[in-house]
matplotlib code that plots the C-alpha trace (Angstrom):
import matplotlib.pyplot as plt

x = [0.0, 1.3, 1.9, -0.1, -3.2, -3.2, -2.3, -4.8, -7.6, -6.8, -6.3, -10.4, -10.6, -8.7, -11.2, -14.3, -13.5, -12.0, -14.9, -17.4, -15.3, -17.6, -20.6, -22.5, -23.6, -27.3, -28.4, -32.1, -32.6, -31.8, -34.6, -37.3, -40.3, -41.0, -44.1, -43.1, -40.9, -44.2, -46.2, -43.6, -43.4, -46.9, -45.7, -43.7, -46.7, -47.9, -47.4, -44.4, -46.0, -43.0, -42.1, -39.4, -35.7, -35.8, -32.7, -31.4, -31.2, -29.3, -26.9, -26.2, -26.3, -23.5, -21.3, -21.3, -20.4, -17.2, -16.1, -14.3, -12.3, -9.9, -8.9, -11.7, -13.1, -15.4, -18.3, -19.0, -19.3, -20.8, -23.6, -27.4, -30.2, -31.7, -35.8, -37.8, -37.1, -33.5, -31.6, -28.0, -27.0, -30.2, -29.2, -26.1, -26.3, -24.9, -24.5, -23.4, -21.9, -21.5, -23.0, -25.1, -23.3, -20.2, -19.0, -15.9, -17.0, -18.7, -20.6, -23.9, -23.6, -21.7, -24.0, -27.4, -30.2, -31.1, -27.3, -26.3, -28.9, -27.8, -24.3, -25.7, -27.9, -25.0, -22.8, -25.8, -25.9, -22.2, -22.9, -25.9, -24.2, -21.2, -23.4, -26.7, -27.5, -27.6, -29.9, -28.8, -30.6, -29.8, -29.1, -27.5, -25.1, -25.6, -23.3, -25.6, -22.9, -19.8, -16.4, -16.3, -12.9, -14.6, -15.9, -19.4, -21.8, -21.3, -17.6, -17.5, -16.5, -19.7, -22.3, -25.4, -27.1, -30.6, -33.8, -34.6, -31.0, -31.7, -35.4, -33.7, -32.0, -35.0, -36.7, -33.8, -33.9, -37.6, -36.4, -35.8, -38.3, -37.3, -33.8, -33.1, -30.9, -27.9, -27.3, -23.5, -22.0, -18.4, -19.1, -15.6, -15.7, -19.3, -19.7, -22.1, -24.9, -25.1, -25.0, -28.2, -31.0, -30.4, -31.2, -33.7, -36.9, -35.3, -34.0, -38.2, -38.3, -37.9, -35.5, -33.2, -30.1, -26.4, -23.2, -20.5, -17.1, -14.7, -11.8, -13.4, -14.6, -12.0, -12.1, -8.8, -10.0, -7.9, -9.4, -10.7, -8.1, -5.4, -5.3, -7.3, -10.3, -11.2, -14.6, -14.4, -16.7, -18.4, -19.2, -20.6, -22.7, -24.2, -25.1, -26.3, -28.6, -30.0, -31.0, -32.3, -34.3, -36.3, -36.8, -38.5, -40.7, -41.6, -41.6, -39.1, -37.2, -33.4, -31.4, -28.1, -25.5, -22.2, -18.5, -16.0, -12.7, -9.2, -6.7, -6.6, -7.1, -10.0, -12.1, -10.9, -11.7, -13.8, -14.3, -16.3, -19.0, -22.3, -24.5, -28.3, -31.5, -32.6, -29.0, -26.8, -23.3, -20.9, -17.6, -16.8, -13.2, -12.8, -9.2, -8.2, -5.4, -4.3, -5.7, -2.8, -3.0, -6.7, -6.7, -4.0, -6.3, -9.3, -7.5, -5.9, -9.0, -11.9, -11.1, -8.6, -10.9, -14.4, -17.7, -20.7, -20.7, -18.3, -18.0, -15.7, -15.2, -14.3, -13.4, -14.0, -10.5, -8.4, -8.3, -7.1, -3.7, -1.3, -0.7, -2.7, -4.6, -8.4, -11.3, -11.0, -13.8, -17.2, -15.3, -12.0, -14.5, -15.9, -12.8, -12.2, -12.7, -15.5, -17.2, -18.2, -22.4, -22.3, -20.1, -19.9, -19.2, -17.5]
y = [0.0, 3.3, 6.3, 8.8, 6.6, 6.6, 10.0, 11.6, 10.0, 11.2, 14.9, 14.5, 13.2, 16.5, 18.5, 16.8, 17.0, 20.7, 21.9, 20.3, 21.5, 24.1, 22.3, 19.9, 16.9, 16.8, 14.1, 15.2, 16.5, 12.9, 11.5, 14.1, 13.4, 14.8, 15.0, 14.1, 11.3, 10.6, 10.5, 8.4, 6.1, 4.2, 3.3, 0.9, -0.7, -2.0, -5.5, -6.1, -7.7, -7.2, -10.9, -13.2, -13.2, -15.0, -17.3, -17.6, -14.9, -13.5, -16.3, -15.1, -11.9, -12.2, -14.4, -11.5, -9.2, -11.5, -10.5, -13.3, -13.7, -16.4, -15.8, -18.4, -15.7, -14.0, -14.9, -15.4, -19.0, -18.5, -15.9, -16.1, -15.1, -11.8, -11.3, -10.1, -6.4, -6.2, -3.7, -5.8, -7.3, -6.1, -2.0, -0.2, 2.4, 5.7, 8.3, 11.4, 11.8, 14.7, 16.6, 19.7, 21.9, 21.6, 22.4, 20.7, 16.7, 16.0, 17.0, 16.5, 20.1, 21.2, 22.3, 23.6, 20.7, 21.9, 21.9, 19.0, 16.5, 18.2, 17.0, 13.4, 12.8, 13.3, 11.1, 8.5, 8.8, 8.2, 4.6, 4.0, 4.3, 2.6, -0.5, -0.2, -3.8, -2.6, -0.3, 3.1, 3.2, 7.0, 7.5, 10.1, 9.3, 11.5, 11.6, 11.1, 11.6, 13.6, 12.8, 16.4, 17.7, 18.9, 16.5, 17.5, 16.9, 13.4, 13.2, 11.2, 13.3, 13.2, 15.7, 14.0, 15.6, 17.0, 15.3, 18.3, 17.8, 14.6, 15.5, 17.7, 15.5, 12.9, 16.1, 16.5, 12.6, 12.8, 15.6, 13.1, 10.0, 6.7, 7.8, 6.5, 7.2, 6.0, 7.9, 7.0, 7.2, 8.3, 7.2, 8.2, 7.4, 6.1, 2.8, 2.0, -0.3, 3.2, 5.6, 3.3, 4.4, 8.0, 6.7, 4.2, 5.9, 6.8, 3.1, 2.3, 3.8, 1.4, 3.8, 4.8, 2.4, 2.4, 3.2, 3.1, 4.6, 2.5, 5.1, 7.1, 4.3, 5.0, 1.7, 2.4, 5.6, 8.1, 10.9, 10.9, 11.8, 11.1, 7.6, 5.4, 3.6, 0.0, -2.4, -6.2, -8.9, -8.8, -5.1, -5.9, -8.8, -7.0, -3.8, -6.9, -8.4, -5.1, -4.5, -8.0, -7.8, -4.3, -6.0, -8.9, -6.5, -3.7, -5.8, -4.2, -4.9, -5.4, -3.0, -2.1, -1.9, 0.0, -0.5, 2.0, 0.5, 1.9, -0.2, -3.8, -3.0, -1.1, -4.1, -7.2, -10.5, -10.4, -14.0, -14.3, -11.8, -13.2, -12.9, -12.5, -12.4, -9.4, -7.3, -6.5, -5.6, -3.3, -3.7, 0.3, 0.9, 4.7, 5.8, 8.7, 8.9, 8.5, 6.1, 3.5, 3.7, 3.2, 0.3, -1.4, -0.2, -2.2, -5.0, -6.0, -4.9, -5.1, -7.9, -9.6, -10.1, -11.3, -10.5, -10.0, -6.9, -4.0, -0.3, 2.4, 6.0, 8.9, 12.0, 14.9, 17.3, 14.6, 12.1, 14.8, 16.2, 13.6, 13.2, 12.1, 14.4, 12.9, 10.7, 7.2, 6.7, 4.4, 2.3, 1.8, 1.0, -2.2, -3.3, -4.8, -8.0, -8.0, -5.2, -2.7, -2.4, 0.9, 4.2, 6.6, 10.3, 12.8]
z = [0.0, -1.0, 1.6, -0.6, -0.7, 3.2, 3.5, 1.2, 2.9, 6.5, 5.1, 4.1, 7.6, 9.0, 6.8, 7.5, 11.3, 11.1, 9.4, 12.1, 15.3, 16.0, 15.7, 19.1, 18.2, 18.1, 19.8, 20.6, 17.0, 15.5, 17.6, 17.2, 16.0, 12.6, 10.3, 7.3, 7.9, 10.2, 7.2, 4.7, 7.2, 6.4, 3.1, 5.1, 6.6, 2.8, 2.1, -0.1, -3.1, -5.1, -7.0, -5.6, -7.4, -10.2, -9.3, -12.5, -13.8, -10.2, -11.2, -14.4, -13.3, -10.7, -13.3, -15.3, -12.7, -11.9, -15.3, -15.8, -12.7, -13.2, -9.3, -7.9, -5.7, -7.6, -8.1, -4.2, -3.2, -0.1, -1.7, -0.9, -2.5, -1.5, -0.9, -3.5, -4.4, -4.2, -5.9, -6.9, -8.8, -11.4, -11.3, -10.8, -8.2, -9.2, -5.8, -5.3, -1.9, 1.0, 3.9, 3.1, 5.8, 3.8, 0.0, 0.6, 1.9, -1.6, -4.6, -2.4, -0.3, -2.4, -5.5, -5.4, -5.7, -9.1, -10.7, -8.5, -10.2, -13.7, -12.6, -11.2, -14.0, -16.5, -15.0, -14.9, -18.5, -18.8, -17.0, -18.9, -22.0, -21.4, -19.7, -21.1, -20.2, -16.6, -15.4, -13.2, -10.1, -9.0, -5.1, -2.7, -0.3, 3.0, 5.6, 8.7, 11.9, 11.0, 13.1, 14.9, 16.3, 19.8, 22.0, 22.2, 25.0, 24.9, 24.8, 21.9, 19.1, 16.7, 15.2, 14.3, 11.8, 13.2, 11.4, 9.4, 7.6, 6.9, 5.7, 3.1, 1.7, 1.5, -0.7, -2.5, -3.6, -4.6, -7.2, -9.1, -8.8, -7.7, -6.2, -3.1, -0.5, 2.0, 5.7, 6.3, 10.3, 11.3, 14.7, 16.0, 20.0, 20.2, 18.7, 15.6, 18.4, 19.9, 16.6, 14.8, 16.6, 16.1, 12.6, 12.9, 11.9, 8.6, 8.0, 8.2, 5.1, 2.1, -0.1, 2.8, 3.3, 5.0, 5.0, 8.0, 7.8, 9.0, 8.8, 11.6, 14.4, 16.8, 19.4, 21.2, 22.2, 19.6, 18.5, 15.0, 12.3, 13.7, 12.6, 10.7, 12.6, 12.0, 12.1, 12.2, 10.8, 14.4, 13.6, 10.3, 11.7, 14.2, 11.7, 9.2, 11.8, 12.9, 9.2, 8.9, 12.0, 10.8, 7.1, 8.8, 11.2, 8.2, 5.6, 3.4, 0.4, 1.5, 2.7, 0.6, 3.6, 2.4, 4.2, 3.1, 2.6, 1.5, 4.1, 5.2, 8.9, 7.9, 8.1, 9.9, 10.2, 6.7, 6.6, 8.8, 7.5, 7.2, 4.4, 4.8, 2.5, 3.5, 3.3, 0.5, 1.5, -0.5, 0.6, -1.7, -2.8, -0.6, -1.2, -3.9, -6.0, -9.0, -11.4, -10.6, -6.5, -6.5, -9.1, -6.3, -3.4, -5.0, -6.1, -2.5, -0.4, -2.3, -4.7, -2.5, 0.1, -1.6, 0.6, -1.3, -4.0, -4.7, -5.0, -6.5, -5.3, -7.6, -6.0, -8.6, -6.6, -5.3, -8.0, -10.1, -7.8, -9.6, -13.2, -15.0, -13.5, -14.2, -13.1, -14.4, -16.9, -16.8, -19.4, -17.5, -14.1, -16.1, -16.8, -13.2, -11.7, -10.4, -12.3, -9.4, -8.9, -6.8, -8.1, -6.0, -6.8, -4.0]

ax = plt.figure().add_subplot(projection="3d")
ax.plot(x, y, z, "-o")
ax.set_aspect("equal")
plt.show()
């Protein structure tokens, strides 16, 4: 693993946490009430009539996603099939990522709604033409609970975005029919069975999924940016049952479960991640760089270690600082083995 790949990263962490050192975390606001989440939530109280995978064609579907792997990995052995309405391996997910109190953590905050889905949308059309056998599903990518570099009134280094943030972005998604979208934790000294019912009433919803950062879940107790933060395959499980448990109980299609990933100690143990019908999991290639240093990044971490599906960052500053100075392309992305299913855009 290069230096730069590692040290690029923890400068967006020094940014991300710099930028929110001012701010409290917001416990209370996370677990307001709030009418219009109030309202969405009975769509989740409709029975799911959607029609069970067709087995077959997931198969086929997943084959073709391995690209012809010739490691033995890919596709994954141990794979199941999810419950009827799943997203993967049958669309692509295209996001753009950020926070809306910063221009600087991604493209989501940092345009206005209107010119940010003229952006998104163009870059879905980049995918659909270069794949048009799979369909785009279009998604935002919110982070939900920033690192913060103050402690806050809970000592633990996180500013939870309040429910009207997070009700923004939901009517920022419904610009554009159909998207869905992904609330992503830094949890930094809390722990992610503390951080998930702060975001539980959103996760009721059937287009709202998650993403956790493993970069900033500081176990040992150092504060966030400094180092890089870790989960392991218990962490995962538990995060993987939790989803599981409120598909069962809302009757929801399954949840698309995201795990940013840029170093090996990032994610431990990843064996022994369990798969289940009602999650998808997205172990999502996270480091910027230059078109060679993320190529290695995915191939050790994301390919390396096989869990489920993969993912691919593109960060529209920081991919461009070394030559050759650009964004790898749609075309170059479905080169790899396995072909990533979620692109995200920061």
């Amino acid at each position: 693993m290069k230096l730069p790949q590692i040290a690029g990263t923890l400068i967006l962490g020094f940014a991300a946490i710099t930028l929110f050192a001012n701010c409290q975390s917001n416990g209370k606001g996370a677990g307001a009430k709030n009418s219009s989440t109030d309202t969405t939530k009975k769509e989740v109280a409709v029975e799911n009539t959607m029609k069970p995978v067709d087995h077959k064609l997931y198969d086929s579907l997943m084959v073709k996603l391995a690209n012809g792997d010739t490691t033995g990995r890919w596709p994954v052995k141990s794979n199941v099939y999810p419950l009827a309405g799943a997203i993967l391996p049958f669309k692509r997910v295209v996001v753009y990522y950020g926070n809306l109190h910063s221009k600087k953590m991604g493209a989501l905050g940092e345009y206005a709604p209107k010119e940010m889905w003229q952006r998104l949308n163009a870059e879905i059309k980049h995918w659909e033409k270069a794949d048009p056998s799979t369909p785009v599903q279009a998604g935002l990518h919110y982070i939900a609970a920033v690192a913060s570099g103050t402690p806050g009134k809970d000592g633990k280094y996180i500013n939870r975005m309040a429910n009207k943030q997070i009700d923004s972005v939901l009517a920022i998604a419904k610009m554009r029919p159909g998207t869905i979208v992904f609330l992503d934790l830094q949890v930094a000294l809390s722990t992610i069975k503390a951080e998930l019912p702060h975001i539980e009433k959103y996760l009721e919803l059937p287009y709202v999924h998650l993403g956790i950062d493993p970069e900033f879940s500081m176990k040992d107790g150092t504060l966030p940016g400094k180092k890089i933060g870790t989960y392991d395959a218990a962490d995962v499980n538990y995060v993987t049952q939790y989803l599981a448990d409120m598909v069962k109980k809302y009757n929801l299609p399954p949840k698309i479960f995201v795990v940013h990933r840029f170093t090996k100690k990032m994610v431990t143990n990843y064996k022994n991640i369990k798969l289940r019908p009602e999650v998808q999991i997205v172990m999502h290639m996270d480091g910027w760089g230059e078109p060679d240093l993320k190529l290695g990044t995915y191939r050790h971490f994301i390919q390396g270690e096989p869990v489920q599906f993969t993912g691919f960052k593109l960060f529209y500053k920081n991919d461009l600082k070394k030559a050759p100075n650009r964004l790898m392309t749609p075309e170059e992305l479905l080169k790899l083995k396995p072909k990533p299913i979620y692109i995200q855009y920061q």
